[in-house]
N, C-alpha and C positions, 0 to 999 in steps of 0.2 A: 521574164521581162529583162531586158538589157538595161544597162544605164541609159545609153541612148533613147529608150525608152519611158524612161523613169525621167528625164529628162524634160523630154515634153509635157509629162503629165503632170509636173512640179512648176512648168510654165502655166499651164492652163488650171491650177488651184487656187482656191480664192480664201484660202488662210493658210496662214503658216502650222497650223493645226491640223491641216487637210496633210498638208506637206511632210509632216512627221509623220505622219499614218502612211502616207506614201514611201516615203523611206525605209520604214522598219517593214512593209511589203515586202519589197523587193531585199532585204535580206531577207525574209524566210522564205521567199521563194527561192533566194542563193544560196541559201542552206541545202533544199533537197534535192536540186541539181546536181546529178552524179559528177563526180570529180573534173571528171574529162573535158567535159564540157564549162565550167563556169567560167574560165578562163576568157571563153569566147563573148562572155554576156558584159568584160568589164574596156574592151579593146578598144571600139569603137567609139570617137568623139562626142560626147551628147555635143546638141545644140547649144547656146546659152537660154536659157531658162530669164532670162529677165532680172536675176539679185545675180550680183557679183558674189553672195555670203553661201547662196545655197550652189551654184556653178563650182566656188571651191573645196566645197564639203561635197561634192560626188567626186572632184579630183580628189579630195584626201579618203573619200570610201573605197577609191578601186586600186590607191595606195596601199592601204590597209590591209585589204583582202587578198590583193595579190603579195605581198610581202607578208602573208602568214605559212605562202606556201613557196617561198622564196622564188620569186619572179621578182624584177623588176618593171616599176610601171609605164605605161606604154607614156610618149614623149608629148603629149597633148597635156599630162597633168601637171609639164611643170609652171607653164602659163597663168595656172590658176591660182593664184598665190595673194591673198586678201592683204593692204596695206596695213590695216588697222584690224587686230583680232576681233573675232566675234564670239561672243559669248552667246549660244542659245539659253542658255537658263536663267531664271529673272530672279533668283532665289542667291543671297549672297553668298550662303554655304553650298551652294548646288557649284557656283562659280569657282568656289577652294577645289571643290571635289575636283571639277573639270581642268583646274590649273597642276593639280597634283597628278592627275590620270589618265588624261587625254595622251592616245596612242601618240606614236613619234611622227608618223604621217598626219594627222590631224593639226598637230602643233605648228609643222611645217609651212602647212597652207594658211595658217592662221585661224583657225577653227578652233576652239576648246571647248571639246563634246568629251564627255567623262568616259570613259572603256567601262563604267560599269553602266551608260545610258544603253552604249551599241551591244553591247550586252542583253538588257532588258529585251532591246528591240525582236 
């Protein structure tokens, strides 16, 4: 699955619960895609998706992923950039967690998803 991919199928969910399950897919699908290739799956512009919060958390995941294998990210991610942070976790200490550990690309976008969530996923 591509982002672009991933993308649409984050537009057409009908919870935000669907959408986390969605997400954490397509990393372990990005996980067992041989090296050479992942690269390819993160390049391509998704759509907008409909939330300005989930559109900047795939620009802060192909961030992420691509700066763990030192690339820089293609020029579509830096648009996406939330005014007002989003916290996904509704839990006040889930929120510290996410403000102390949230990757430097997530933070960027305005996203504060904990590295030990993307982890789990």
């Amino acid at each position: 699955m591509t982002l672009a991919m991933l993308a649409a199928r984050l537009a057409s969910a009908e919870s935000d619960q669907i959408r986390w399950k969605l997400v954490w897919e397509f990393q372990e699908e990005y996980r067992w895609e041989p090296a050479d290739t992942r690269v390819d799956l993160l390049r391509d512009e998704p759509e907008p998706c409909g939330d300005e919060r989930w559109d900047a958390l795939l620009a802060a995941l192909a961030e992420h992923l691509l700066a763990q294998v030192d690339l820089a990210p293609p020029g579509w991610v830096e648009a996406r950039v939330l005014r007002r942070a989003w916290f996904p976790a509704e839990l006040a200490i889930h929120r510290a967690d996410a403000l102390a550990w949230a990757p430097a690309a997530f933070r960027k976008h305005g996203v504060y998803l904990s590295v030990h969530d993307l982890a789990a996923a």
